[in-house]
C-alpha positions as CSV (number, residue, x, y, z in Angstrom):
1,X,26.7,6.1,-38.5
2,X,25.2,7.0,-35.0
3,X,25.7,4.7,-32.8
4,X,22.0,4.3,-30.3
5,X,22.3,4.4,-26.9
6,X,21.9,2.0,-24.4
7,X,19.5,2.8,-21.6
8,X,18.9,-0.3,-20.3
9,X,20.8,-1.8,-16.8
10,X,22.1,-5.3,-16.4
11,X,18.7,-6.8,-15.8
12,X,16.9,-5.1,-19.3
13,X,15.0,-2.3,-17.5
14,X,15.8,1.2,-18.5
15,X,17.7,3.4,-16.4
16,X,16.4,6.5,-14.6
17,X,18.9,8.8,-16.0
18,X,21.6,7.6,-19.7
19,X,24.6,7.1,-19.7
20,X,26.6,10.4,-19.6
21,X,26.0,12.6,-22.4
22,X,28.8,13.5,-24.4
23,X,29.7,17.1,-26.3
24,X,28.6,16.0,-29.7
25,X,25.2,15.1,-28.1
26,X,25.3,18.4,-26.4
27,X,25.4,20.0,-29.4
28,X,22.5,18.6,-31.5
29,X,20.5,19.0,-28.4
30,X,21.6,22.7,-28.9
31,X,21.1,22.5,-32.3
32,X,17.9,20.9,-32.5
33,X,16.5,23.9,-29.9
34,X,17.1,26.3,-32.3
35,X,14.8,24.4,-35.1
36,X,17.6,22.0,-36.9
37,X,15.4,19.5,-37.7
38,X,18.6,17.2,-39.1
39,X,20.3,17.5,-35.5
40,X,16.9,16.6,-34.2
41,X,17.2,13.0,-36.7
42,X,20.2,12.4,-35.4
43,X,19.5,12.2,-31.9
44,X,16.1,10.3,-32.7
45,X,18.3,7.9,-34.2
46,X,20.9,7.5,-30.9
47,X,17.6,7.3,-28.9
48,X,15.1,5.3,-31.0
49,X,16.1,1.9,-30.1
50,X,16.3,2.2,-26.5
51,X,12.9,4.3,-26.1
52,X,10.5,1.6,-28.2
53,X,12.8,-1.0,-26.1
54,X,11.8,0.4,-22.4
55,X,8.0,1.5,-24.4
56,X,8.1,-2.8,-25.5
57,X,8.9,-3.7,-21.6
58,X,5.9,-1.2,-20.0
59,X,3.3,-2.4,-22.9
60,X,4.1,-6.1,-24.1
61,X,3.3,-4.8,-27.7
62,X,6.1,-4.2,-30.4
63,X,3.8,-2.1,-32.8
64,X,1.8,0.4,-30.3
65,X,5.6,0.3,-28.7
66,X,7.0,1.4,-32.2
67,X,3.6,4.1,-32.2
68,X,4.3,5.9,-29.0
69,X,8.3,5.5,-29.5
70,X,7.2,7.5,-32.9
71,X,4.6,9.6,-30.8
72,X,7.2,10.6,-27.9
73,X,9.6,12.4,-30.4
74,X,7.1,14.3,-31.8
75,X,6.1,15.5,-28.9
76,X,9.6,16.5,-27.4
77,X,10.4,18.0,-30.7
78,X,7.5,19.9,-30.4
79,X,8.7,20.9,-26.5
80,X,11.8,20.9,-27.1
81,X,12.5,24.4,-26.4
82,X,11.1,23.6,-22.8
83,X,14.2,21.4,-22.1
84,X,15.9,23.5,-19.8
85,X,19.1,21.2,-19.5
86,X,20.4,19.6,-22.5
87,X,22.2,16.8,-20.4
88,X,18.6,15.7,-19.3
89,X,17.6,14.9,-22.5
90,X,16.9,10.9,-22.3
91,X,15.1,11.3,-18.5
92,X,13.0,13.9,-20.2
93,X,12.3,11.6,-22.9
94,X,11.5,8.4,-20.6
95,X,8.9,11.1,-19.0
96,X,7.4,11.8,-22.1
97,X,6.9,7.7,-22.8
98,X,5.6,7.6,-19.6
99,X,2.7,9.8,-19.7
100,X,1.7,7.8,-23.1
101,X,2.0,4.8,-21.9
102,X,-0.4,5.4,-19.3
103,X,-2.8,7.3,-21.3
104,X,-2.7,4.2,-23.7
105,X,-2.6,1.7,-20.1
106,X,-5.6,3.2,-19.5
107,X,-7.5,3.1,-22.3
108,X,-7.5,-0.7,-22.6
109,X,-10.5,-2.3,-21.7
């Protein structure tokens, strides 16, 4: 079982950079750059729960959180070959939920 991670700080809000990344991490990042989509999985599934949690805390909405959790790792699988530091995985991640949750801030009416 993968265990998620836990980005958050004492006070709930998410951290600017996760906890320290450990080999096995390293090497499904690694893995996952060269197209191993099951690598890729497992680190959605150490990551999932804390992104739609910091996504939940910028929009106030658990299912449009769950959407652009969803939306995020598509995007950084797609990009993923642009990660230039495997260690920076979850900052690069938070900057991907970023963007969308603005693009989605902005949208509302």
């Amino acid at each position: 079982m993968v265990k998620p991670r836990d980005w958050s700080g004492h006070d709930g809000r998410f951290r600017e950079t996760a906890p320290y990344m450990n080999s096995q991490e390293s090497i499904l990042v690694s893995k996952a750059r060269e197209g191993d989509a099951d690598a890729f999985g497992r680190l959605v599934q150490m990551y999932k729960a804390p992104l739609h949690a910091y996504i939940f805390s910028r929009l106030g909405d658990f299912d449009w959180a769950e959407d652009l959790a969803q939306e995020t790792f598509v995007l950084a699988y797609r990009y993923l070959p642009r990660l230039r530091e495997a260690v920076k995985l979850a900052p690069w991640l938070r900057g991907i939920a970023d963007n969308l949750c603005s693009l989605w801030l902005r949208k509302l009416p």
